[in-house]
Structure formats: C-alpha cells, structure tokens
C-alpha positions as CSV (number, residue, x, y, z in Angstrom):
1,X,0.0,0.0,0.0
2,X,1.8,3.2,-1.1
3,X,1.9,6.7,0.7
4,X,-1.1,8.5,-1.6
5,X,-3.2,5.1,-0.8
6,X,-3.2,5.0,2.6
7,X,-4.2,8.7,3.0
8,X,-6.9,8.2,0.9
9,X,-7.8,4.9,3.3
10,X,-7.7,7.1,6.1
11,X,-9.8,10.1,5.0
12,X,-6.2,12.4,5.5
13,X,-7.2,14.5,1.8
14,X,-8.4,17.3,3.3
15,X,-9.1,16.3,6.8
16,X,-10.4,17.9,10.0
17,X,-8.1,19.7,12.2
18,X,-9.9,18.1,15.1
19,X,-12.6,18.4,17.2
20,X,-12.8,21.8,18.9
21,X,-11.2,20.8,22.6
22,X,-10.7,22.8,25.8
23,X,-6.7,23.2,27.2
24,X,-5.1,20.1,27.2
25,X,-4.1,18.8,30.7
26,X,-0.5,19.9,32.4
27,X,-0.2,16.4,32.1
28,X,-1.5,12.3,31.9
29,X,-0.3,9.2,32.4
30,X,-0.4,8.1,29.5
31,X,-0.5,10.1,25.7
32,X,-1.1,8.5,22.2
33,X,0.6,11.0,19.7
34,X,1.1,11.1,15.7
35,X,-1.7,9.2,14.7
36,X,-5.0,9.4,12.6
37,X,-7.9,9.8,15.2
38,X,-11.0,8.8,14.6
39,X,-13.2,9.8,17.6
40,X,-16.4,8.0,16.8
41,X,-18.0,11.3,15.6
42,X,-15.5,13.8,14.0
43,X,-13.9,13.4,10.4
44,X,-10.0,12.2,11.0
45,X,-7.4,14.3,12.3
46,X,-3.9,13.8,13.3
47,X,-3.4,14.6,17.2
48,X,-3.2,12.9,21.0
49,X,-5.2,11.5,23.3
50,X,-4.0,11.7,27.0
51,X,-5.6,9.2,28.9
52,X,-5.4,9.5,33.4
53,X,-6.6,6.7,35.4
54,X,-9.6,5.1,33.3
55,X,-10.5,8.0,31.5
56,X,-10.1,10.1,28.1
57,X,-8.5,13.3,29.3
58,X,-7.6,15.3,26.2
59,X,-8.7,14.8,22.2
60,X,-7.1,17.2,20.2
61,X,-3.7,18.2,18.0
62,X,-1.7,19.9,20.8
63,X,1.1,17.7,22.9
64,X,0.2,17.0,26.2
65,X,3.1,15.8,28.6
66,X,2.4,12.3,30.3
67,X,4.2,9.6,32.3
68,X,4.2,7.0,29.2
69,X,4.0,8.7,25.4
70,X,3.3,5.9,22.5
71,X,4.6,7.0,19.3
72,X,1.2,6.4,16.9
73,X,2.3,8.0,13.7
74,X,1.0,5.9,10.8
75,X,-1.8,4.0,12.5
76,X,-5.5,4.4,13.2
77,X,-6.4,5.5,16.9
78,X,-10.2,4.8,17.2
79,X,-12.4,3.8,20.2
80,X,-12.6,0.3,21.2
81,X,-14.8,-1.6,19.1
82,X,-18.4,-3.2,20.8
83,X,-19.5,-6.8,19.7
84,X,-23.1,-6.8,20.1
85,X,-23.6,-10.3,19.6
86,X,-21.3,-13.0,20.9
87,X,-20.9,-16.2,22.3
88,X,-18.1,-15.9,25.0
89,X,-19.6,-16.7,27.9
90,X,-17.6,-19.6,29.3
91,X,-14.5,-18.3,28.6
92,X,-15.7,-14.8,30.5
93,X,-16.8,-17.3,33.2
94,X,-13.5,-19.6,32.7
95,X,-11.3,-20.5,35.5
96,X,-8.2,-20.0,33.7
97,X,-7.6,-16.4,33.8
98,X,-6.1,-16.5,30.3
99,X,-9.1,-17.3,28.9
100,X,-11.3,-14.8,30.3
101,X,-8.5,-12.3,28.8
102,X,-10.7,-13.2,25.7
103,X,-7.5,-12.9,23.7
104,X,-9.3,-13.4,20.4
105,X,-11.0,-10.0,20.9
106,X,-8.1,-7.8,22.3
107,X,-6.0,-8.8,19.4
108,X,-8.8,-7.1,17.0
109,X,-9.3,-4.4,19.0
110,X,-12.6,-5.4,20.4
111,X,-13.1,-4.0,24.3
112,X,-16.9,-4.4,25.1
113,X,-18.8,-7.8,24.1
114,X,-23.0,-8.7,24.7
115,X,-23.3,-12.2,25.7
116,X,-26.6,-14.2,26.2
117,X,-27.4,-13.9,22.6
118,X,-29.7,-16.0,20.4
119,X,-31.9,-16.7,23.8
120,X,-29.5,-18.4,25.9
121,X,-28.4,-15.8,28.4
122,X,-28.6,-17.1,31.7
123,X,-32.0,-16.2,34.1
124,X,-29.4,-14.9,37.2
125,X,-28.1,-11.9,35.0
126,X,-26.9,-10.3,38.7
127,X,-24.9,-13.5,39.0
128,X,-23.2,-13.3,35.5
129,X,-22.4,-9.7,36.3
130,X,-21.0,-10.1,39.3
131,X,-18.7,-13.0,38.4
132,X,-16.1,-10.6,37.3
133,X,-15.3,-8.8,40.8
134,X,-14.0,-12.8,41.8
135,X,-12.1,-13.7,38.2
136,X,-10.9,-11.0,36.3
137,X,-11.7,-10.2,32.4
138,X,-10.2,-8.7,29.5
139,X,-13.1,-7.2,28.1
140,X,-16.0,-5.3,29.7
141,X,-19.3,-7.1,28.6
142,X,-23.2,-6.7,28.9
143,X,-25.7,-9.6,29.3
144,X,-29.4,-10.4,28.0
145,X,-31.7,-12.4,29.7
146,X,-32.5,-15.6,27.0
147,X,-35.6,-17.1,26.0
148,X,-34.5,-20.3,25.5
149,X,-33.7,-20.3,29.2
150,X,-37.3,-18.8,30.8
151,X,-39.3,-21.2,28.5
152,X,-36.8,-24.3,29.3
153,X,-37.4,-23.1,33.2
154,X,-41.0,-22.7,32.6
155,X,-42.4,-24.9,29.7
156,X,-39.4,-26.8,29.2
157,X,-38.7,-28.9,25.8
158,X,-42.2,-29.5,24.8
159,X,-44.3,-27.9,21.6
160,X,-47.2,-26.1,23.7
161,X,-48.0,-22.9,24.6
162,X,-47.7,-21.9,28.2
163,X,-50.9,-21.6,30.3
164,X,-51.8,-18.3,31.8
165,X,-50.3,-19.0,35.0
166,X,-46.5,-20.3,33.1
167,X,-46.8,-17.2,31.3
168,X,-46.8,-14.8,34.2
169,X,-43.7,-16.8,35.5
170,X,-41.9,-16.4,32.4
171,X,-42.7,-12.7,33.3
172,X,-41.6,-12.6,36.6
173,X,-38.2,-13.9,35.2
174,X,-37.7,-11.5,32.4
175,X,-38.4,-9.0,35.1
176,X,-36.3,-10.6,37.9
177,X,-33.2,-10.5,35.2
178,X,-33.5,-6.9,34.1
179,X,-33.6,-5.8,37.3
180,X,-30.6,-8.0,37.8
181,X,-28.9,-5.6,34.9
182,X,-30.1,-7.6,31.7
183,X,-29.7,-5.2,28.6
184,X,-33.3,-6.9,27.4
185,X,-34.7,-9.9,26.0
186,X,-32.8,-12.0,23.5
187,X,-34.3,-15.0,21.2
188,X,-33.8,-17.6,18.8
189,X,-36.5,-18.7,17.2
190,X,-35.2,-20.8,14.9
191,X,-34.1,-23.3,17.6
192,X,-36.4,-25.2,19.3
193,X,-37.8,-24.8,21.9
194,X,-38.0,-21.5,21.1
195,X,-39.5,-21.9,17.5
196,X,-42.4,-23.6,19.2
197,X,-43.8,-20.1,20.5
198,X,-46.2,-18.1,19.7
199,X,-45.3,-14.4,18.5
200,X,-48.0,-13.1,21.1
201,X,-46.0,-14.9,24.2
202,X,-42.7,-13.1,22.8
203,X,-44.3,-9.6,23.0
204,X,-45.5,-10.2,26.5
205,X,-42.2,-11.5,27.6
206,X,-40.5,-8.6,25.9
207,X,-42.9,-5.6,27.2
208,X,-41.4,-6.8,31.0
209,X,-37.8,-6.0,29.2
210,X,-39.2,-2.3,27.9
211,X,-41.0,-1.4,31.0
212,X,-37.4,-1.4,32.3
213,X,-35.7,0.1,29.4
214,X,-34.3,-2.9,27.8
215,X,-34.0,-4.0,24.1
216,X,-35.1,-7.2,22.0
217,X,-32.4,-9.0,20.2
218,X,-33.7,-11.4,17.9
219,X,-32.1,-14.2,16.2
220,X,-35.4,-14.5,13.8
221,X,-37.6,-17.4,13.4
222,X,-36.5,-18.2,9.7
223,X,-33.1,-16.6,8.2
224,X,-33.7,-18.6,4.9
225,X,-37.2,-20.2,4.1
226,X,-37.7,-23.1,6.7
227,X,-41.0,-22.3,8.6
228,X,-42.6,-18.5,7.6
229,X,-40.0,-17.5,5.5
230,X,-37.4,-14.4,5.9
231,X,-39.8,-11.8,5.5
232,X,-42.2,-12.6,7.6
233,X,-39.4,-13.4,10.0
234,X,-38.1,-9.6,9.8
235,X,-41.8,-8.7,10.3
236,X,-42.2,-10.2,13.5
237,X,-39.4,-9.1,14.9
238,X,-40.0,-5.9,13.9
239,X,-43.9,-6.1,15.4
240,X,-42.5,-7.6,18.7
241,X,-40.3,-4.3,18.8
242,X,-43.6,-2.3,17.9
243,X,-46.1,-3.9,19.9
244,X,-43.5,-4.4,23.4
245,X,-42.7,-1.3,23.8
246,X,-38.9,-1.3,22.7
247,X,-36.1,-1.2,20.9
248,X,-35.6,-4.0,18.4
249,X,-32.1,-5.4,17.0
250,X,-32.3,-7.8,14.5
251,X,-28.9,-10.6,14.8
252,X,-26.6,-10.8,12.0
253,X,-28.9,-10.0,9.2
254,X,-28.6,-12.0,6.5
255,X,-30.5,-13.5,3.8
256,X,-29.5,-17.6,4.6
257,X,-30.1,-20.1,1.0
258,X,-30.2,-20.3,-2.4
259,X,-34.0,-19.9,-2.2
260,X,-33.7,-16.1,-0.3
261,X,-30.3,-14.8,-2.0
262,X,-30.7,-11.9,-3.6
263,X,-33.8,-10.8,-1.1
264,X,-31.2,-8.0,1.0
265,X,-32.9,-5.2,-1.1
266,X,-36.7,-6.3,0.0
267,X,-35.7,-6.8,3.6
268,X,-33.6,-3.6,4.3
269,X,-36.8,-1.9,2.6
270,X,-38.6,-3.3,5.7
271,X,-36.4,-2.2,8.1
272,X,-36.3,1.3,6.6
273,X,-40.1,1.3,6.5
274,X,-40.6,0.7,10.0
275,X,-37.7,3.1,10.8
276,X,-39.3,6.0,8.8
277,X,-42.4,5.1,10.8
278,X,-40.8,6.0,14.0
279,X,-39.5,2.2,15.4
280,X,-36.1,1.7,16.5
281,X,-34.6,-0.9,14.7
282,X,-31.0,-1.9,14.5
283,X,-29.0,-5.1,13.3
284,X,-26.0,-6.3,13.6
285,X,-24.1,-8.5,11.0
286,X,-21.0,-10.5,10.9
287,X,-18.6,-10.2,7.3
288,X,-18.5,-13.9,6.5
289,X,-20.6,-15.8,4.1
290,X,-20.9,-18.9,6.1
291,X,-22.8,-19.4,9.0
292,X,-21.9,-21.0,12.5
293,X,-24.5,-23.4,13.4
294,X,-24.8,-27.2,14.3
295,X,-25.6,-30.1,11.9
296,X,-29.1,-30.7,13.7
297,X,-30.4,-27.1,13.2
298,X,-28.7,-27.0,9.7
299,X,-30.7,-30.3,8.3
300,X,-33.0,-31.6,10.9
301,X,-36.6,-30.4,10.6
302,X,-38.5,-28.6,14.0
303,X,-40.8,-31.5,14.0
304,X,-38.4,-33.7,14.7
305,X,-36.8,-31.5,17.3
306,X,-39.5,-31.9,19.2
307,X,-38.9,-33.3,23.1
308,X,-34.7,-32.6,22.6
309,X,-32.4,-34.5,21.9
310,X,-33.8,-38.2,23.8
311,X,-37.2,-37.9,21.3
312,X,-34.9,-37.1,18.4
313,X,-32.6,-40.4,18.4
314,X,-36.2,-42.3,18.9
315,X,-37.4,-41.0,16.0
316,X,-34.0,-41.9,13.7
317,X,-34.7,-45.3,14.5
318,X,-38.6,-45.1,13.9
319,X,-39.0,-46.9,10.7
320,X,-42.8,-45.0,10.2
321,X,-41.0,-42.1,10.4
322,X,-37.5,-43.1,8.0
323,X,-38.9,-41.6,4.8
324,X,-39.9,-38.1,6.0
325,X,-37.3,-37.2,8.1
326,X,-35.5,-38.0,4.8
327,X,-37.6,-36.0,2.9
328,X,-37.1,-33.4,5.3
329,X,-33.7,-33.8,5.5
330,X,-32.6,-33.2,2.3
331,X,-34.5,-30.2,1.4
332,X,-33.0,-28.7,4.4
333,X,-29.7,-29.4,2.4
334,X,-30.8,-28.5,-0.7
335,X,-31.7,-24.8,0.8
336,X,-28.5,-24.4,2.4
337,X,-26.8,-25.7,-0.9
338,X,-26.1,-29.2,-1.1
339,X,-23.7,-31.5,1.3
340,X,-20.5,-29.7,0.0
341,X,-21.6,-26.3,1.7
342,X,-21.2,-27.9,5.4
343,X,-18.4,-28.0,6.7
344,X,-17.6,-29.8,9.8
345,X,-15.6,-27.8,12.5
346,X,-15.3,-30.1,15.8
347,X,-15.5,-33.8,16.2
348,X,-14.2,-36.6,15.1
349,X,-14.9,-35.7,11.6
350,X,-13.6,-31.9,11.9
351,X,-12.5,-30.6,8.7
352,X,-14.7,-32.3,6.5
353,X,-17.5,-30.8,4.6
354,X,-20.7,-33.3,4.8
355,X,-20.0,-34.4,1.1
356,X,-16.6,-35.8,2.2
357,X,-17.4,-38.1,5.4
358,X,-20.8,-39.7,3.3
359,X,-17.6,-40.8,0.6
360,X,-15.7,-41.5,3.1
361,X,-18.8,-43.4,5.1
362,X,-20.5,-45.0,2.1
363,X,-23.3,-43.4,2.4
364,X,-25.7,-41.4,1.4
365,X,-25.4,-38.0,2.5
366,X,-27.9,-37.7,4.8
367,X,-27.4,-41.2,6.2
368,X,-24.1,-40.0,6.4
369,X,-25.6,-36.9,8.6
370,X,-27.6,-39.1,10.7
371,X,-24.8,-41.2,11.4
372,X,-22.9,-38.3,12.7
373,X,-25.6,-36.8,15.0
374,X,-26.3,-39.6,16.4
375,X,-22.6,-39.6,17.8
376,X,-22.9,-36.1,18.8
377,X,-24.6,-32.8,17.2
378,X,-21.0,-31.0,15.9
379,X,-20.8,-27.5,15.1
380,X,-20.8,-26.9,11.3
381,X,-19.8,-23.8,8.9
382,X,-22.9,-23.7,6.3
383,X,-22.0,-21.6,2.9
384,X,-24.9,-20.1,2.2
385,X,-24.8,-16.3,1.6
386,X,-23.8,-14.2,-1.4
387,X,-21.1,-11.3,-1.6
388,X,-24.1,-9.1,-2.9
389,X,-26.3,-9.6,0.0
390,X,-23.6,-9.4,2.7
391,X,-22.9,-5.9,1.0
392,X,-26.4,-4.5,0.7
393,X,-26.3,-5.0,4.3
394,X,-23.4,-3.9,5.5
395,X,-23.4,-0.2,3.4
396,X,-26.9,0.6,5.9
397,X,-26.2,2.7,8.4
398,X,-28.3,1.0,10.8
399,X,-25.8,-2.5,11.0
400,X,-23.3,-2.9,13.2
401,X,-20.7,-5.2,13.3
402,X,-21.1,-8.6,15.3
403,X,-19.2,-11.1,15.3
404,X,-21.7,-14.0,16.7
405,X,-18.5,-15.6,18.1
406,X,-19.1,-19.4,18.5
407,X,-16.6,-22.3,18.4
408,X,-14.8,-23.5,15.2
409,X,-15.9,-21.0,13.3
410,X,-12.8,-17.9,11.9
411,X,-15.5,-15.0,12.7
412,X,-14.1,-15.8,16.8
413,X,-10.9,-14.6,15.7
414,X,-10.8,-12.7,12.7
415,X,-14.4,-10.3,12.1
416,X,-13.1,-7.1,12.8
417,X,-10.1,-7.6,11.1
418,X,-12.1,-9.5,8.3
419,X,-14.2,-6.8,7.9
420,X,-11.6,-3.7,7.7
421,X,-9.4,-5.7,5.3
422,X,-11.9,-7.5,2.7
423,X,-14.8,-4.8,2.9
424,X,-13.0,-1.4,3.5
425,X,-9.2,-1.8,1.9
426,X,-10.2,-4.6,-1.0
427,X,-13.7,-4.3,-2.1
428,X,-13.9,-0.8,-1.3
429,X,-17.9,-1.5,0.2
430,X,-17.8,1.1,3.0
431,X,-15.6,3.5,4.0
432,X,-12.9,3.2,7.3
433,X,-14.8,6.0,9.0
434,X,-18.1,3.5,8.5
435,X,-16.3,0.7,9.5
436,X,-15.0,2.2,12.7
437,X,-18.2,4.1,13.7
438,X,-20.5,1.6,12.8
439,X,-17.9,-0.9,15.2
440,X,-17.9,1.5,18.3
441,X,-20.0,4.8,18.3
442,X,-23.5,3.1,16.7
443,X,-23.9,0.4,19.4
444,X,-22.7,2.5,21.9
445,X,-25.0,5.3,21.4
446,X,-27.9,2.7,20.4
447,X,-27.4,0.4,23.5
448,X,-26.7,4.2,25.8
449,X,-23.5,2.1,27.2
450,X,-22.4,5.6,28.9
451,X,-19.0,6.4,28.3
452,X,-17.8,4.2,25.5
453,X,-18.1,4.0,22.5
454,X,-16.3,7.2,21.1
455,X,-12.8,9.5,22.0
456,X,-13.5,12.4,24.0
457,X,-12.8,13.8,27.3
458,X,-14.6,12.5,30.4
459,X,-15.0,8.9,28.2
460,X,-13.4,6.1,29.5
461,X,-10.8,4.9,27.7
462,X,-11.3,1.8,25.7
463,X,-9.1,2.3,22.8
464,X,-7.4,0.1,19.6
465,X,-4.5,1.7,17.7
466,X,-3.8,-0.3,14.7
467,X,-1.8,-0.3,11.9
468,X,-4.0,0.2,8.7
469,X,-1.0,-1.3,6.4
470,X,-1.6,-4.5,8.5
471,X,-4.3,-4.8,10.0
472,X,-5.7,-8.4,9.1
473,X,-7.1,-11.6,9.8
474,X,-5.7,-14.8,9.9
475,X,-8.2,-17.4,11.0
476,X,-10.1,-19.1,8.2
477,X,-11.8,-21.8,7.9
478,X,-9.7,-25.0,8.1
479,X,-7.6,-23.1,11.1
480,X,-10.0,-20.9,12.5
481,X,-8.4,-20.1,16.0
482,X,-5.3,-18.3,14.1
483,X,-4.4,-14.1,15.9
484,X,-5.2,-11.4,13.7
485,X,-2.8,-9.0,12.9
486,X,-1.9,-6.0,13.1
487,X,-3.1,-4.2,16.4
488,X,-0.3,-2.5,18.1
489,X,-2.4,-1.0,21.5
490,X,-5.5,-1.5,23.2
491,X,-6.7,0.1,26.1
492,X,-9.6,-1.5,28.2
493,X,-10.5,0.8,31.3
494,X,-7.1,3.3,30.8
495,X,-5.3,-0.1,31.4
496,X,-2.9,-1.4,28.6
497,X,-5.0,-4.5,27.7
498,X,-1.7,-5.1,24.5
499,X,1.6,-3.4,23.9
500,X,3.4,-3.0,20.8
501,X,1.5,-6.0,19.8
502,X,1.1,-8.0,22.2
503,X,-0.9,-9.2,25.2
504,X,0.3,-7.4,28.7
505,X,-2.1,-10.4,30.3
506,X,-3.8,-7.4,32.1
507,X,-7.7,-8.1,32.9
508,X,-9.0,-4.6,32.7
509,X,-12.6,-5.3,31.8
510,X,-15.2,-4.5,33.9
511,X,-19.2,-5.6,33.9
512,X,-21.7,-3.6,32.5
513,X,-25.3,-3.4,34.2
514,X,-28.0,-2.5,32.4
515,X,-29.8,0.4,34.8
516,X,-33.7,0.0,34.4
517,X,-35.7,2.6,34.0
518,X,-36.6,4.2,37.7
519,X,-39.5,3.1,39.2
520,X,-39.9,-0.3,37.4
521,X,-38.0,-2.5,39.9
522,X,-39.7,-1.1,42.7
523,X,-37.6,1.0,44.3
C-alpha cells in the first residue's frame, strides 16, 4: 500500500483539524501521539489523546506531557470496538484467567462484548455480572436475559404454549433479570424450543424487558425459508419491537439459501419502512458468508426437534418415520446448498465438509448426517450467503458489526479484522470511517453504554490503535483459532490491555449493568 493510498484509506485528503477541545491537561499518564484519530464522531485528524486513570482526558492536536508517550504516527487511533452479539460466555466465566482475557478479541481491537445472545443468556443476570469482581476479564461485557432459558425453566422442551399462569412466570423472570442488569430480551427462534412459541407470548415477555428500558435481540424465526420465510421473519421481529414497547435489534442479518439470496434489497426496505415510521430498529451483521451453526439445526426439521435431543434419536430409529425425516432432511440441504456447503468444525470428523465423510462413510449423504448426529450434534460452517447480499447490508447505516462468536468458526478470531481488510481496503464496500463508527459509536450510542463507544474527554478509555497497512485476519476456515494481525495498543479501562502488539495479560474489563428505567424495579 503506497503513501497516496493509505491517506486516501484514512480520510487524511483534506481532513479535519480536530474536534474543537478545551486546554489540554498539564499532564497524563499516558499520551497517544502522531496518529489518525478517529473519535467515533469527527472526520479524522492527526493529534493525541491523553488518557489518566480510566479515562479520556484530552482529544485534540496539541502535545500533552504524560508519564508513558506511545509513538502512533502511521496508525489508526479509534475507540474500542463493541461486539453486540457473541458467544463468550464460558470463557468470560473460565477459570483460567487466560481465557477470560478473551485474547481473540483484544487482538482485533474489540473492548466491550454482549453475551446471552440467540436466547441463551442465563435467568441470574446479577450473578453473571457479578462474576467478574471474583475472576478477572479482559473485556468489559453486557448480558441479556435468554428465552431459550425462561421457556426451558418454565415450559421446558415441549411444543405447547404456556398456560396463563406459566406465562406470568416467564414474566416474573424476564423481570427478575432486568432488574438484575439484563440489557433486554434476546431470542432464537429458529431453535427449538423456542421456534415452538407463539409471536404473542414473545411480545408479553418482551414488554417486561421495555417497561425497564431494555431492548429485543432477535435471532429471527427463519433466516432462509424453513417455517414462515425471511420476511415474515423480519416482520415479526419488527412487530415484537412495535407492539412491546422497545427497541428491536435484529442478529446478524442475513439472507441464509439459495432460495432467499438476492432478497437483502426487499428486507432492508422493511427495516427502513418501520424506521421512517418511527421504530427503532437496528441489526447487527457478521462479514463472512458462512454461518456458524450445528448439523441438527442445519438439516433436521422442527418437527423432529420436538422433546430434545432423547425424542430425536427415537425418532432416527422409527422406521414409520425413515422416509420423511428424509424428505425433510434433504430439502433442508438443498436450501442451504447441497452437502458440500457444510463443513464440519469439531468432532471426530472436523474438517470435513458433509459431502466428504458420506464418501468416506458410504453413504448417502444424509445417512451419512444421521450417522454423525447420532454420535454427537458438531458444530458446522454452512456456505450459504452471497457477496451481494452481505454488501447490501453492510453499506446501511443502521448495521453494526457482530461477530456472533461461536466455536470452530474464523468469525471468533478474525471479524473485525475480516471486515476492515476485505470490505474497506479490498472491495472498497464502505468506508474506514463507517467501518470504525458503525464498530464503536453506533452500538454504543444505540445500547446508551455511557461512556464508550467514542474519543473524547470524560470517556473512558477503551481504545485500539492499529496499523492500517496490516491490519488483518488470519483465521479461516480449516484453522479458524489463528491471531489477527496488526493491532499494536489497546486500552480496556485506561489499562494497557496489549503493547506493541502483544498481550500485557492485564484483565482490565469491567461488567456492564444495564440500569432499568426508575421506578420499574420497585424502588
């Protein structure tokens, strides 16, 4: 990348001189100097932040004298970026101390993650908040309160709906955990049990998360064209925003499947219909065009979901029932692309794509599937998503970037990265200002996470310098759990989270309640 291309990649040609900033301090503890800021709001600028104890002190062009200066000139200084949608739970919760450093993250820049996503976030949100006082993270992180786990507590696996008096439980607990600091309500539909509700019990369990000024986060009921189709999928979760009372974020957006590619156009329509309306909706999206899923959810059909895993294995060896979970079966492939388009990331068949253990097996390929859930249900990487679609989406300005972090799948390690290098410095699809903003300032303005989110003074400083020349991932597919590249300094909390590239080991991260709205907890 020459000289003339890289200022044009950082917006230098003609850029600001900076936001207009009071004196800078008689001193810090710690000043980034020389480098291209990009405060979350402002056009770029070359200047400093000074950073004392865990906050932004100074944004601006003048020097500032501190205890520790870091010589910046030829990277991007931007604010942390916020992963609205992950799956890093257990190692937040870990008892290795490593792990909770979430080094995947730090080493994209990454300094706030959501867990709880997709309707699994645990009913004792206090609890999962307070774990981090007794082990230490790397990351400061937010929680929802899941679905999955008040209907599995209240209903359990079964395809009913609850009675009047389950429902007001379910309440209870989506109240309980918002009060516990729960950022709202998340679901996934798609999964059963969760598919097996009713739209109308969703809204009543989300109203209890906007009485307290929570949001909804929805993984939809049908990404591809499964059950309702992805429309009407984006329609509900736009109605459970309107009709609950609150905010609704749709998870990684996507049109899933040869039968719904090319649908991106129609479905941001939607979202810019209700928008214009007056709803706030939001979405995240992560920059791959495989999904992270398991091989039951990819293939299996709902029906046969029904009762968990015990009722499923029955019915594989039901012979009445052989020829339509077939059926079934294989036009779940077919939407998703065919056996070649799954790839197998964990297990004792990791590495393969679903075409390559039925050769290897002898069989058929969905005999071949059934033979490999009923070992275990592996987590699988399903091709299904075009480069148009995954543009569409990512040019709105209403979709952040999520990584929807799960195991064996390159997004864990590599989205950020992924995203600045394919979609800003390759394919030219949005610009680095976007890519930053919509990666720090849009969630943290949209989810009001006070305080992050963008560089100014009286911010706390959560911070990524990066080099824009190398800034990259490595992870892909076959070796997912590879470092990115290029991130020379992150700050989490004021705290040097990674120095000149690497990790310090320091667990600056800190939880981040929810505060409901006053009144609603009864207090």
């Amino acid at each position: 990348m020459n000289k003339r291309s890289l200022a044009l990649l950082l917006g230098l040609a003609g850029c600001s001189t900076g936001p207009r900033a009071p004196a800078p301090p008689a001193s810090a503890d710690l000043a980034i100097t020389g480098g291209t800021i990009y405060t979350g709001a402002d056009a770029p600028f070359t200047g400093t932040v000074a950073v004392s104890g865990d906050r932004i002190t100074y944004v601006g062009t003048a020097s500032v004298k501190a205890g520790r200066t870091i010589d910046a000139r030829g990277m991007v200084v931007a604010p942390g970026f916020i992963d609205p949608h992950t799956h890093v739970g257990a190692q937040l919760a870990s008892t290795k101390a490593e792990a909770r450093l979430v080094p995947a993250f730090l080493m994209q820049g990454v300094t706030t993650a959501f867990i709880g996503n997709d309707g699994g976030g645990e009913l004792d949100s206090a609890k999962v908040l307070g774990a981090a006082a007794e082990k230490p993270v790397g990351i400061n992180y937010a929680t929802y309160v899941g679905f999955g786990s008040v209907r599995g507590a209240v209903v359990g696996a079964e395809k009913r709906d609850p009675t009047p008096a389950e429902l007001d439980r379910e309440k209870a607990l989506v109240a309980a955990a918002m009060c516990g600091g729960a950022m709202g309500l998340s679901t996934g539909l798609f999964y059963a049990p969760q598919s097996f509700s009713k739209t109308e019990e969703v809204i009543a369990l989300a109203a209890e998360a906007g009485k307290r000024g929570g949001y909804y986060d929805s993984h939809i009921r049908d990404e591809s064209s499964y059950t309702v189709g992805l429309g009407a999928a984006i329609d509900e979760a736009i109605r459970i925003g309107r009709e609950g009372h609150l905010p609704s974020h749709i998870s990684h957006i996507k049109a899933l499947g040869v039968d719904v590619q090319g649908q991106a156009p129609a479905i941001i329509a939607k979202v810019n219909a209700a928008r214009a309306a007056g709803q706030d909706v939001t979405a995240d999206q992560y920059p791959w065009s495989a999904s992270g899923t398991s091989l039951v959810a990819s293939l299996v059909p709902l029906w046969a979901q029904d009762g968990g895993r015990p009722a499923l294995l029955k019915r594989f060896d039901d012979p009445a029932l052989a020829a339509r979970l077939h059926v079934d079966m294989a036009e779940g492939m077919r939407k998703r692309g065919g056996a070649a388009t799954l790839l197998i990331v964990e297990g004792r068949h990791k590495g393969k794509r679903l075409s390559e253990v039925a050769q290897a097996l002898g069989k058929p390929p969905i005999d071949a599937a059934i033979a490999v859930i009923r070992e275990h249900d592996p987590a699988v990487a399903s091709f299904n998503q075009s480069e148009a679609d995954i543009a569409a989406f990512m040019q709105q300005p209403w979709v952040m970037t999520g990584s929807d972090a799960s195991t064996g799948h390159p997004r864990v390690f590599g989205t950020f990265a992924r995203k600045y290098r394919k979609y800003v410095v390759e394919d030219h699809v949005i610009s680095l200002r976007d890519f930053i903003e919509r990666s720090s300032a849009l969630p943290a303005d949209w989810f009001h996470l006070e305080g992050r989110g963008h560089l100014k003074a009286g911010a706390f400083a959560d911070m990524v310098v990066f080099d824009p020349a190398t800034y990259a991932p490595r992870a892909t597919y076959e070796a997912p759990e590879q470092l990115a590249t290029g991130v020379r300094t992150v700050l989490v909390n004021g705290r040097v989270a990674v120095d000149n590239g690497a990790l310090t080991g320091t667990a600056a991260g800190r939880a981040l309640p929810h505060t409901p709205t006053p009144g609603s907890c009864g207090k």
